[in-house]
C-alpha positions in Angstrom: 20.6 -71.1 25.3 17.2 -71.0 26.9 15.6 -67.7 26.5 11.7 -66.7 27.9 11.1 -65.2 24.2 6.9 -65.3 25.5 8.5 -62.2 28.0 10.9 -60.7 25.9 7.5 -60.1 23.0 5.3 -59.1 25.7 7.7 -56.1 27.2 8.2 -54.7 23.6 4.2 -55.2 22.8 3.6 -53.4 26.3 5.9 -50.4 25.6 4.7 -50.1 22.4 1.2 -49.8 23.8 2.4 -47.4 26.3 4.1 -45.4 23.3 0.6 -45.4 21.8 -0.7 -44.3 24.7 1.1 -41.2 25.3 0.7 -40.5 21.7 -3.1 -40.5 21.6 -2.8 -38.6 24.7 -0.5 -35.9 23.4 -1.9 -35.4 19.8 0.6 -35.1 17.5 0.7 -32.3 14.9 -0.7 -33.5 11.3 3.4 -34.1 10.3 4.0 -36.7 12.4 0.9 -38.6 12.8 3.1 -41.5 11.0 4.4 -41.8 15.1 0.6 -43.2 16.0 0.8 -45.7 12.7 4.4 -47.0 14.1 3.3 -48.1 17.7 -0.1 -49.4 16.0 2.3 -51.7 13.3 4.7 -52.2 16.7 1.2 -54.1 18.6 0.6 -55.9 15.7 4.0 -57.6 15.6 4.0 -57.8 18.8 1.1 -60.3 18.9 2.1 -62.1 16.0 5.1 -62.7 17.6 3.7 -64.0 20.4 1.9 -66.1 18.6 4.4 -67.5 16.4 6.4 -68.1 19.7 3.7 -70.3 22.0 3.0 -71.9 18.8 6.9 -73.1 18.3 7.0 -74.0 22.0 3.7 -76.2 21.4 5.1 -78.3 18.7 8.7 -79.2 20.8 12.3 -79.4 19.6 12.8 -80.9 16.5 13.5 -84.5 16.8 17.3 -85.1 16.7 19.2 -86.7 13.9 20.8 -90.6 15.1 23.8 -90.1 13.0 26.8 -88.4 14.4 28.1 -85.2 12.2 31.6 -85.2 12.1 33.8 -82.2 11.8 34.6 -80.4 8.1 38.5 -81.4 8.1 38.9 -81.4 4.3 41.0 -78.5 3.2 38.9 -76.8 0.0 40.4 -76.9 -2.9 42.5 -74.1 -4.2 41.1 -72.3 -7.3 43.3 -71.9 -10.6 45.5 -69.2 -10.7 44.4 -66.8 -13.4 45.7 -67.2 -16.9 48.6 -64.7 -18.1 48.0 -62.4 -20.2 
C-alpha cells in the first residue's frame, strides 16, 4: 500500500508545534511544565522522522529476490506427548 508518510510526519510535527504554541502562550503552572517538554520531544521526532522517511524514499525499494518463494505446505511436526507420571 502506497502511503505519503512525508505528510502524514509533517501534520503530527505541525500539531505538535501548535500544541507548543498554545502552551508557551498559556503558561502552565510549575506541575505540569512536563506538557512544554512533551510537544518539544514530539518536534524532535517529528523531524527525525521526516528525515528517516525522504532518506528511505532516496535509496528505492529494495531490489527484489529472482527466486520464487513458494507457499509453507508442510504440516509441523507434532510435539511428544508428555511422559506419565
Amino acid at each position: 500500500m502506497k502511503t505519503n508518510d512525508t505528510a502524514t510526519i509533517l501534520v503530527g510535527t505541525a500539531l505538535w508545534a501548535i500544541a507548543l504554541l498554545v502552551l508557551l502562550i498559556a503558561q502552565p503552572d510549575a506541575g505540569h511544565r512536563w506538557w512544554i517538554w512533551t510537544c518539544v520531544s514530539g518536534i524532535c521526532g517529528g523531524l527525525f522522522g521526516l528525515w528517516f522517511v525522504r532518506r528511505r524514499d532516496r535509496r528505492g525499494p529494495p531490489p527484489a529476490s529472482e527466486e520464487a518463494v513458494e507457499p509453507a505446505t508442510a504440516i509441523p511436526p507434532v510435539s511428544p506427548a508428555p511422559p506419565a507420571l
